[in-house]
N, CA, C and O of each residue as an XYZ file, in Angstrom:
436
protein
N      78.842     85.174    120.508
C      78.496     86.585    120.516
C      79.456     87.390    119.630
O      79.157     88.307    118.866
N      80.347     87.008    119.812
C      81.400     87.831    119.040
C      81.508     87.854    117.203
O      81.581     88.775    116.389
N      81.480     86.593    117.100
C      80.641     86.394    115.573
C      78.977     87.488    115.017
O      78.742     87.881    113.874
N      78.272     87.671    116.031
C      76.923     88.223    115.971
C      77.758     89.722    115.792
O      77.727     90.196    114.656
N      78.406     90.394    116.713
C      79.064     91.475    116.612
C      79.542     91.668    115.482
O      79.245     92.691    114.866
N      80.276     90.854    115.028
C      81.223     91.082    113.746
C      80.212     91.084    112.819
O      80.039     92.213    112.360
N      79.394     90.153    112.317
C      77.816     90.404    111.518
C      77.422     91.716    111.572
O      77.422     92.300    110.489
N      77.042     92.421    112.671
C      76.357     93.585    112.673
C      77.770     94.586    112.058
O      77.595     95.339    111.100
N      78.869     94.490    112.611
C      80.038     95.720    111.558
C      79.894     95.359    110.317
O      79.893     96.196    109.414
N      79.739     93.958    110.082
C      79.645     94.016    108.005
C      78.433     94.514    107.684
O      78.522     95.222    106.681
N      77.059     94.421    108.223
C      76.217     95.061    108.250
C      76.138     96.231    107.876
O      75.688     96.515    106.766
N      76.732     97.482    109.074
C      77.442     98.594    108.789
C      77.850     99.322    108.165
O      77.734    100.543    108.067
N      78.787     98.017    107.304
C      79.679     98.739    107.158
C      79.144     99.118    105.345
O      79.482    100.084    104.662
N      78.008     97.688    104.884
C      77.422     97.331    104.081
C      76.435     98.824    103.771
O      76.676     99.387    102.703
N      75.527     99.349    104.535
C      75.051    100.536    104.900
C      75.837    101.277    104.433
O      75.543    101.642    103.294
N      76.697    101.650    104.818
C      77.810    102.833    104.388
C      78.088    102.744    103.332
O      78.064    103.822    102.739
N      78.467    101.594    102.543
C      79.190    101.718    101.143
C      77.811    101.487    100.423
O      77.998    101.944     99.296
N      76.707    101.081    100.484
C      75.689    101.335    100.062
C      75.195    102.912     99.585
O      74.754    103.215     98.476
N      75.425    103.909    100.874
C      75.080    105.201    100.571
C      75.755    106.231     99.864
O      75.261    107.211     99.306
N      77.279    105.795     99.979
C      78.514    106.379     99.321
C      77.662    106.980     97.871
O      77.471    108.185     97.707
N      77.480    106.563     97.479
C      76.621    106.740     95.503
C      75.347    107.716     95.830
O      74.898    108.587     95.086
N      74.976    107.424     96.865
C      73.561    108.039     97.113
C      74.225    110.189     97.965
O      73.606    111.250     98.048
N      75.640    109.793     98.355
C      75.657    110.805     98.950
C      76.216    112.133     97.913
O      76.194    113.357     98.043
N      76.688    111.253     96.896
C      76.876    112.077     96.033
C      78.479    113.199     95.942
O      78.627    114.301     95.414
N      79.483    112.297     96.721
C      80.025    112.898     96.467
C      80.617    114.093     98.059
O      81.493    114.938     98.245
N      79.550    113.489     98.829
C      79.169    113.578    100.209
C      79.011    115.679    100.037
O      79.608    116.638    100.526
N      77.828    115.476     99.038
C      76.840    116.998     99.054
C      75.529    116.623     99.423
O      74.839    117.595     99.730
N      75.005    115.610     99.487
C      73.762    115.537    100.313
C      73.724    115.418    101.301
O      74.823    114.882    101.445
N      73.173    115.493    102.623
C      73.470    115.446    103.957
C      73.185    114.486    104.771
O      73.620    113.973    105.802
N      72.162    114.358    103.879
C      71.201    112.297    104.703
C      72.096    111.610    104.332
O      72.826    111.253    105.256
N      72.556    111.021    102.720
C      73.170    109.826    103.156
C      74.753    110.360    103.628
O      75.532    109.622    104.232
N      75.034    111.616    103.281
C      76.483    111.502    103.552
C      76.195    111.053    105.345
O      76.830    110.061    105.704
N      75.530    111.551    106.143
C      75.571    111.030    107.333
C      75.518    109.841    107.686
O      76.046    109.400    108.707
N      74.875    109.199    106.877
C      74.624    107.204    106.944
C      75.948    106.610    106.621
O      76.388    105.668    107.279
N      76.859    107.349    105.222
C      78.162    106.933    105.256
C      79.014    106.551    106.297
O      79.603    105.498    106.540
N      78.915    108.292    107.199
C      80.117    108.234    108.307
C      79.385    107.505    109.346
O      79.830    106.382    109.585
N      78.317    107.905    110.050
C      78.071    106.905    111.179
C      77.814    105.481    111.111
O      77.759    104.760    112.107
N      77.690    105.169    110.161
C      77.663    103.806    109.483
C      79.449    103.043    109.233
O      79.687    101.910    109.652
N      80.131    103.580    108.775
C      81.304    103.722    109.269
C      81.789    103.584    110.613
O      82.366    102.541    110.922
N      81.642    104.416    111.372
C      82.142    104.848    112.509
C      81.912    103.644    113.672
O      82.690    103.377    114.588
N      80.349    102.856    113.313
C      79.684    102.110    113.652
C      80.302    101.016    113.434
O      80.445    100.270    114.403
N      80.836    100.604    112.136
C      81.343     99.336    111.997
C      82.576     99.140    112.342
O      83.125     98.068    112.594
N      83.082    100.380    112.351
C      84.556    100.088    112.769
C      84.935     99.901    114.552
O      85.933     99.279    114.918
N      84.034    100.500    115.455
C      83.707    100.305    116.734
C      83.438     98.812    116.862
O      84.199     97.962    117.324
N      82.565     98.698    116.509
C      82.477     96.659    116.572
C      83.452     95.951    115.741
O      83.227     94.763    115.509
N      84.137     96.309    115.424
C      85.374     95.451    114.391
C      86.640     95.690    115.812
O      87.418     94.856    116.275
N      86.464     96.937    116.150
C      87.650     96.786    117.583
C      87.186     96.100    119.007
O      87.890     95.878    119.992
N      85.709     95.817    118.802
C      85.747     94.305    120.144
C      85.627     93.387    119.674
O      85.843     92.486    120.484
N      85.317     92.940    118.486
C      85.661     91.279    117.692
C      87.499     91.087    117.624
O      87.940     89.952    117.447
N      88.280     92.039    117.748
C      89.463     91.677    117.543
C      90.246     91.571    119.435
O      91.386     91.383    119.860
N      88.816     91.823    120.124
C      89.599     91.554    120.948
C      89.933     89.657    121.227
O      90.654     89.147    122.085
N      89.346     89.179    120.466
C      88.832     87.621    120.721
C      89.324     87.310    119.535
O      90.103     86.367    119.678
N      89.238     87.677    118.328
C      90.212     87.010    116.598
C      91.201     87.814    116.651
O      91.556     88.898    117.113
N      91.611     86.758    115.899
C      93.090     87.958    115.492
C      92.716     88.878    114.106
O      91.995     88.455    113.202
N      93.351     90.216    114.125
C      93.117     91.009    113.442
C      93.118     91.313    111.880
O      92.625     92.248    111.250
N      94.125     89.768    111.318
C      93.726     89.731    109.873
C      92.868     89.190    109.860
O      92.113     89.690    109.026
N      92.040     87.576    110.769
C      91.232     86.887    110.044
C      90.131     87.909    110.423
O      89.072     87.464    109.981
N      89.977     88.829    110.916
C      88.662     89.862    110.991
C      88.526     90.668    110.100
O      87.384     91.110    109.970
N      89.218     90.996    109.487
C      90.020     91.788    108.263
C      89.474     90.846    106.971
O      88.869     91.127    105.937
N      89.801     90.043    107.339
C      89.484     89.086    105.877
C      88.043     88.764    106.040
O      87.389     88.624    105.006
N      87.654     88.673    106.799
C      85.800     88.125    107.091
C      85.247     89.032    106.853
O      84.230     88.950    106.164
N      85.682     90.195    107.311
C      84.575     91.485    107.473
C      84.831     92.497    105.585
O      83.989     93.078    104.899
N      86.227     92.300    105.369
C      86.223     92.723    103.761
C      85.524     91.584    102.782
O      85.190     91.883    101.636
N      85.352     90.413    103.256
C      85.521     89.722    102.277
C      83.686     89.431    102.078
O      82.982     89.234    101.088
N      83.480     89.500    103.155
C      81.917     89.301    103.456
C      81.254     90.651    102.941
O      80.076     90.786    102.610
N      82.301     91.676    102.939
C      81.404     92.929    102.695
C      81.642     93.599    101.144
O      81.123     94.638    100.734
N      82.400     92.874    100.539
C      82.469     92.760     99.473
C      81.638     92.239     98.524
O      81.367     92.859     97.496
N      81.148     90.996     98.813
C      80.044     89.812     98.143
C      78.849     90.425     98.415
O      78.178     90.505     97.386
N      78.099     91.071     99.745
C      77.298     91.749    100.361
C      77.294     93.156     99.566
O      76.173     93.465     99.164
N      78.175     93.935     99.305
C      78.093     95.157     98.140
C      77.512     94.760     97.094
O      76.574     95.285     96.495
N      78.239     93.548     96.807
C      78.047     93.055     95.144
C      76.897     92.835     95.209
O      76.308     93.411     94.294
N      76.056     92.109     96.035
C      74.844     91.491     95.219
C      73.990     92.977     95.544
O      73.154     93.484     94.796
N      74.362     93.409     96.618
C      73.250     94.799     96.808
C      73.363     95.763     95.335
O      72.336     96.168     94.790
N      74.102     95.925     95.038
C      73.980     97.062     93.635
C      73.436     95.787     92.545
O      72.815     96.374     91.658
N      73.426     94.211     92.253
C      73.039     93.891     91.837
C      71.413     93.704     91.484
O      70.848     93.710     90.391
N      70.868     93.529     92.877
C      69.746     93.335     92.920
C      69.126     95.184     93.472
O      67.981     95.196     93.925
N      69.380     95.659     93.451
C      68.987     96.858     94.072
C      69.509     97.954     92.827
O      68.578     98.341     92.122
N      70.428     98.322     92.587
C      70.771     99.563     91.499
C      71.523     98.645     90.546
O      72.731     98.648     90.780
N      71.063     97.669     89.295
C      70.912     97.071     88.204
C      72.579     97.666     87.703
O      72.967     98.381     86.779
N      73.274     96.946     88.851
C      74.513     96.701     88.608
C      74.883     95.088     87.861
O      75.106     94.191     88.674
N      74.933     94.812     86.728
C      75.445     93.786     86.723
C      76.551     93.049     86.873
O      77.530     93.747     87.133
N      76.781     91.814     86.801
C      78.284     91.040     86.959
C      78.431     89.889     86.257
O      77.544     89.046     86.121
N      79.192     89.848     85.946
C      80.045     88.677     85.176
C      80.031     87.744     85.588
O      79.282     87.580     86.552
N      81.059     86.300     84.968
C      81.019     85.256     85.226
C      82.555     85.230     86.242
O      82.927     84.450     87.118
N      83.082     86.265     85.738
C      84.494     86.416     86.450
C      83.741     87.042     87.894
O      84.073     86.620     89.002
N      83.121     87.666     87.785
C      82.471     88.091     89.164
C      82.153     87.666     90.302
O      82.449     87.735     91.494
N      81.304     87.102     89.419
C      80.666     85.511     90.382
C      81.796     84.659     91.107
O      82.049     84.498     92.301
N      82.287     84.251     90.135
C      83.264     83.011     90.491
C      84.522     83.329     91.619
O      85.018     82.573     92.454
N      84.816     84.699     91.311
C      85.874     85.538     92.567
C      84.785     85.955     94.057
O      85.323     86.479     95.033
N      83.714     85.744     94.063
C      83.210     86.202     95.099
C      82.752     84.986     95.349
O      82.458     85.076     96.541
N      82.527     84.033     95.054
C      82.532     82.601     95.217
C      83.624     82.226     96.069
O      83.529     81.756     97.203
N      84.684     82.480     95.413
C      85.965     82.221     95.970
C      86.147     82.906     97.743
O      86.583     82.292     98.717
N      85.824     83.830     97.708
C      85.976     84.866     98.978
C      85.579     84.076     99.672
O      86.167     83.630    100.657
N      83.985     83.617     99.077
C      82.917     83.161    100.740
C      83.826     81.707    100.902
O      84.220     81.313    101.999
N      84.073     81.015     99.664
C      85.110     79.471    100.110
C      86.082     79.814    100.598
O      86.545     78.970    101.366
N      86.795     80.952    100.483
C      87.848     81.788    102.077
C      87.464     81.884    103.149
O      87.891     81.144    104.035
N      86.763     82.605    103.320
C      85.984     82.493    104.692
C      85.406     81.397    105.771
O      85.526     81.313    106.993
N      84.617     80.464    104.636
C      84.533     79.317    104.957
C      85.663     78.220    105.468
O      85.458     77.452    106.409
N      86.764     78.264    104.777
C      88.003     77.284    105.080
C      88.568     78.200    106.745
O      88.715     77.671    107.847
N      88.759     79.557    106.401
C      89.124     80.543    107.710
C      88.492     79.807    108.856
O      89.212     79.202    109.650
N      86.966     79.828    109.008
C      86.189     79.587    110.369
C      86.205     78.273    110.396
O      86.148     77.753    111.510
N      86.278     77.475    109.301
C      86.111     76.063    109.839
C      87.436     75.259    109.984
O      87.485     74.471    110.929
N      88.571     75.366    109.121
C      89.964     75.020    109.369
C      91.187     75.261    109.806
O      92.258     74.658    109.879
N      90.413     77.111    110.289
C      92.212     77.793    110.901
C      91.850     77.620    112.400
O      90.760     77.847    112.924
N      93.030     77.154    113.003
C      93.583     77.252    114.512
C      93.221     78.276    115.242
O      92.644     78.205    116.327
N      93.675     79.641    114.447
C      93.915     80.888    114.693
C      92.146     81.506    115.226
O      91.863     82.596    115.724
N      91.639     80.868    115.038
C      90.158     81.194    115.210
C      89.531     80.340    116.276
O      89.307     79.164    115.991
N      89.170     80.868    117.671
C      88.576     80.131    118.570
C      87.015     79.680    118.050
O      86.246     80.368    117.379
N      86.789     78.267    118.589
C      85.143     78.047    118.170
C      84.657     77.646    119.423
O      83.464     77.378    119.565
């Protein structure tokens, strides 16, 4: 469950930095509102996933996941493109993440 939780804050949090561009600067009122409660939202479920991880590897899952998750959204959605350096560093993140949940101690399974 706690993994599902933490999913839904990158989710979130994904939402939010999604609308940031759309809010303009936060003068429109729709998305500037999707920003903050979208925000507000992810960061509420990021403080009961840490009651169970410890607080960097949540830190590192939830930036690192929501990073790659930005990227491809302006990719495929607002004709952001990316590089080969791009790719290959956000490659890298998710093979962070991956080694995190499957080889650190520090992480109950």
């Amino acid at each position: 469950m706690t993994y599902f939780i933490l999913f839904l804050a990158i989710v979130a949090e994904v939402v939010a930095t999604s609308a940031l561009k759309a809010s303009d600067s936060f003068s429109k009122l729709g998305p500037s509102i999707i920003v903050v409660v979208g925000y507000i939202f992810s960061f509420y479920l990021l403080t009961i996933v840490m009651r169970t991880i410890p607080t960097g590897v949540t830190y590192a899952i939830w930036s690192g996941l929501g990073v790659v998750l930005i990227s491809l959204f302006g990719y495929l959605f607002a004709n952001e493109k990316l590089d080969l350096a791009a790719w290959i560093g956000m490659s890298l993140i998710v093979i962070g993440v991956v080694v995190i949940n499957v080889f650190s101690k520090t992480v109950s399974h």
